[in-house]
C-alpha positions in Angstrom: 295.4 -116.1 210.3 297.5 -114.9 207.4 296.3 -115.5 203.9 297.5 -113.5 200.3 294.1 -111.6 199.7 290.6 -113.7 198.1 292.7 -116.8 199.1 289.9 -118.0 201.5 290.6 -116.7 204.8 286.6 -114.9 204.9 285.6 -118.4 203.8 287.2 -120.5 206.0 285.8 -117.7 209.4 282.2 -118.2 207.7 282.1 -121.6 208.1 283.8 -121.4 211.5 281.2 -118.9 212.5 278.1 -121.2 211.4 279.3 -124.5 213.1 279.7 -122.4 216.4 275.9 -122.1 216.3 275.1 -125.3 217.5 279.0 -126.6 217.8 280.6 -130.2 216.1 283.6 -130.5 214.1 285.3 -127.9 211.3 287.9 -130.0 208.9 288.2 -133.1 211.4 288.6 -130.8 214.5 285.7 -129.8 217.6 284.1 -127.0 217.2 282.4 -125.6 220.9 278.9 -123.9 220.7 279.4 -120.3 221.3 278.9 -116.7 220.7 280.6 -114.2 217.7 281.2 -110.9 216.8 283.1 -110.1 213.8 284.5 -106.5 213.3 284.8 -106.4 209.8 285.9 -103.7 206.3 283.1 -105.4 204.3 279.6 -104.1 204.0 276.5 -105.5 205.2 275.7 -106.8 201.3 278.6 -109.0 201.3 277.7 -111.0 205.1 274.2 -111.2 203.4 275.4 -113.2 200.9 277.5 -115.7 203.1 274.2 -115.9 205.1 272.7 -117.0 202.0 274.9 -119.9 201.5 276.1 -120.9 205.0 273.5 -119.4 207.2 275.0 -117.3 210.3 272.4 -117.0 213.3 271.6 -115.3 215.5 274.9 -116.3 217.9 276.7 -114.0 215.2 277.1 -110.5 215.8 278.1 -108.1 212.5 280.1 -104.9 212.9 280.6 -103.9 209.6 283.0 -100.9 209.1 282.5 -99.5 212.3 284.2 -96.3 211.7 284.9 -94.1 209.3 287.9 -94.3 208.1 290.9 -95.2 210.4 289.9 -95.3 213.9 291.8 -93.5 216.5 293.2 -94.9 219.2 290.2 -93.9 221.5 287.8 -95.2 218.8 289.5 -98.3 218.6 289.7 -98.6 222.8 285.8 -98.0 222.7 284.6 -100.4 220.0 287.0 -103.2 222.4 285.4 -101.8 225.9 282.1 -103.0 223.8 283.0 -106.3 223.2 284.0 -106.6 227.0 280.9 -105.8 227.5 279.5 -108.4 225.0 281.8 -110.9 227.1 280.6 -110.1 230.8 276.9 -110.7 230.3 277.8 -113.8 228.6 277.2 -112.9 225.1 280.9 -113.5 223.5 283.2 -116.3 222.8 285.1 -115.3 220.1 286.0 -111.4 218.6 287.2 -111.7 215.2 289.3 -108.5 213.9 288.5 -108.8 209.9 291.7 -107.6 208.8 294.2 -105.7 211.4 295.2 -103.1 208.7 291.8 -101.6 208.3 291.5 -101.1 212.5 294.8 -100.3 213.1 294.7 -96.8 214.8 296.8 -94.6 213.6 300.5 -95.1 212.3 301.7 -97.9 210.2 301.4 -101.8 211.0 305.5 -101.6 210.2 305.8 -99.7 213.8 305.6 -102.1 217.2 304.5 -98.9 219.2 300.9 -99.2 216.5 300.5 -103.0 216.4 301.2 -103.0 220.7 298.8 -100.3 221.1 295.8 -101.9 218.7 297.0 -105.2 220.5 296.5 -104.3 224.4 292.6 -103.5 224.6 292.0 -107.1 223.2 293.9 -108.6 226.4 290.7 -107.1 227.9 289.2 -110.2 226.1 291.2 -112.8 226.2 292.1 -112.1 229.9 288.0 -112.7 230.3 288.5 -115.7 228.8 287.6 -114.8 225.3 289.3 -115.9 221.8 290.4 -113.2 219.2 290.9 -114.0 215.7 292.8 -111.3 213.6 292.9 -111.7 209.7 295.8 -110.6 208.2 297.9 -109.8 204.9 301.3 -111.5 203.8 304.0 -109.4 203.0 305.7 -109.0 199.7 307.6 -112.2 198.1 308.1 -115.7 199.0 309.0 -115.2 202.9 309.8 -118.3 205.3 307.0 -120.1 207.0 305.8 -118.9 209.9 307.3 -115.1 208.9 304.6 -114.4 206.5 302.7 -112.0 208.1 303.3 -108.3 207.1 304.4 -105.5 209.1 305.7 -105.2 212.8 307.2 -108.5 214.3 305.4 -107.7 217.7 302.2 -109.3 216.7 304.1 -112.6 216.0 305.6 -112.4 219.4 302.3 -111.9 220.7 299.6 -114.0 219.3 299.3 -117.8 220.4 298.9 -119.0 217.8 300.0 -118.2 214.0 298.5 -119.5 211.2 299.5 -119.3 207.6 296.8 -120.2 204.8 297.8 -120.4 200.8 296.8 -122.5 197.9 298.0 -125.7 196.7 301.1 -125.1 195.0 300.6 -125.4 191.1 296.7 -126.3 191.5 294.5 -125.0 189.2 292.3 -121.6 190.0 289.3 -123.8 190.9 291.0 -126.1 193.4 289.0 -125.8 196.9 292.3 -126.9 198.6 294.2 -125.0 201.5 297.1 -125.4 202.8 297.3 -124.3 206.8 300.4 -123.9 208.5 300.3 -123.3 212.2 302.8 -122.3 215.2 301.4 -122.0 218.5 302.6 -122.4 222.2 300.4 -125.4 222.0 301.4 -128.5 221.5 297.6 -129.9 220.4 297.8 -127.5 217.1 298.9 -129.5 214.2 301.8 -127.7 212.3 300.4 -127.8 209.1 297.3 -129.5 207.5 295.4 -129.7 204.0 291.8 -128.8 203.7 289.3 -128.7 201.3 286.3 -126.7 201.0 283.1 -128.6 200.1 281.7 -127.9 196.5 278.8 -126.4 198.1 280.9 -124.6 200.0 279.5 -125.1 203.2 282.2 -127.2 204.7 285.8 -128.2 205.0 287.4 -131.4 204.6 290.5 -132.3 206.2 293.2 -134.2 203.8 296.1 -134.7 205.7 299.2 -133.6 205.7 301.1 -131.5 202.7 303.2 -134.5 201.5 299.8 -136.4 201.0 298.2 -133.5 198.8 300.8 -133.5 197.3 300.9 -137.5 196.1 298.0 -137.6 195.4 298.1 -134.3 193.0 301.4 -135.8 191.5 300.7 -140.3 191.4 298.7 -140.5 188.5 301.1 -138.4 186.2 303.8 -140.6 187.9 302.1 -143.5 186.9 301.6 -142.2 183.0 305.1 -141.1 182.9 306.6 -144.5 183.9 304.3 -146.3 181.8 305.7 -145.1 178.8 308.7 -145.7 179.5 311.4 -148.4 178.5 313.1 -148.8 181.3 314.0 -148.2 184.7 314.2 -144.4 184.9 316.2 -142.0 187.6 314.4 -139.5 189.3 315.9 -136.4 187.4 315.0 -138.3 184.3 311.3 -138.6 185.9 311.3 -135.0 185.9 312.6 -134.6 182.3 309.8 -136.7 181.2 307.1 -135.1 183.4 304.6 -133.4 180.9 304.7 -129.8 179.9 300.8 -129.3 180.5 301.1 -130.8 184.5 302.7 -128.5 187.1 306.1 -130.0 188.0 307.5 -130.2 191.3 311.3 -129.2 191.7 313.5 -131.9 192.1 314.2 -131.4 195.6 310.7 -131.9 196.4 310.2 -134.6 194.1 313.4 -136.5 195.5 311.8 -136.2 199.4 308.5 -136.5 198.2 309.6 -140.3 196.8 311.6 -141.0 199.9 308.5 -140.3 201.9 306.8 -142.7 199.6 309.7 -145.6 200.3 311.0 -145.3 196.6 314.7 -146.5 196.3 317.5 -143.2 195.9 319.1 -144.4 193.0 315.7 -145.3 190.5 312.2 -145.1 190.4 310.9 -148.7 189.1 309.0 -148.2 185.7 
């Protein structure tokens, strides 16, 4: 899971972690009751206060910062050969690697040689049947979907399944809407989705698809801006008259987002 940094991505595992106490559904999809353990950089004070608001148990197992400092590649083969462990006397469902670039022995995440070695001990894992979740940072820019994670290709190659979290595009600071991407070598995982975390922050909604957030971010400006009008008005000329204080969309995305709504090509009706 790839997310630009206090996006969400801590947020999103917290909840994750408390529905897999007793199991249900997360944003519209099952949840199985299970074991965690969660490798993570923050300290104990932080997990406290997630506890606080979504409430762990006792299925969740903290490591929090494990080493000190950058673990070796020994150190890192150990902490692994204890969440085998975990996993053999039937105390582990899912690891979760909170972010790779903290635990990444050694050399840089830029290297496949360092991303293959910190990936092989988890197929100890996953080969027992086990799920592992690594967090992980974007790179720099606006990169393509599905390329946004940083560093070394070779843990794109390798994971199952990659997804890709940011906000809304345009929204405001306090919107609890995220967008998910996902690409997987599983046909059941939807390729991209919008969520919404709950204002108690206990829970995730799931909205639909992007081009629906995005209608229903963009219809009642629509609806203002061809109320005023005079007449019958052409899409670029929508977008002239969009207002300043509303995030527009470019017209390339406005123009499919109307076709998707069944608008005619050549005008929108006022």
């Amino acid at each position: 899971l790839t997310s630009q940094w206090k996006t969400g991505k801590t947020t999103l595992l917290s909840v994750l972690l408390a529905r897999m106490a007793a199991g249900g559904t997360l944003a519209g999809r099952p949840v199985s009751p299970g074991y965690a353990a969660v490798v993570s950089e923050e300290g104990e004070e932080h997990w406290a206060a997630r506890d606080a608001r979504v409430p762990l148990g006792s299925h969740v197992r903290l490591l929090c910062r494990p080493f000190r400092g950058r673990p070796t590649a020994d150190d890192w083969a150990a902490l692994v050969r204890s969440l085998a462990d975990l996993r053999a006397a039937g105390r582990l469902d899912l690891a979760v690697i909170d972010p790779l670039a903290v635990f990444l022995p050694g050399r840089s995440e830029n290297e496949a040689g360092a991303v293959l070695d910190f990936l092989h001990p988890l197929q100890q894992l996953t080969a027992a049947g086990a799920g592992v979740l690594v967090l992980h940072h974007p790179k720099k820019g606006v990169p393509a979907a599905g390329q946004t994670a940083r560093g070394s290709g070779a843990l794109m190659g390798s994971a199952d399944i990659l997804m890709e979290m940011d906000r809304i595009g345009g929204a405001a600071e306090a919107d609890r809407r995220r967008r998910l991407w996902g690409f997987s070598r599983h046909p059941e995982t939807p390729r991209q989705l919008v969520v919404e975390l709950s204002a108690d922050g206990t829970d995730y909604a799931a909205l639909g698809e992007f081009a629906a957030a995005d209608q229903a971010d963009h219809w009642p400006v629509l609806l203002g801006v061809l109320e005023d009008a005079p007449k019958k008005l052409t899409r670029r000329e929508v977008l002239e008259a969009w207002p300043a204080d509303h995030p527009r969309a470019s017209e390339v995305r406005f123009s499919r987002w109307m076709t998707e709504s069944g608008v005619p090509a050549n005008a929108v009706p006022a």
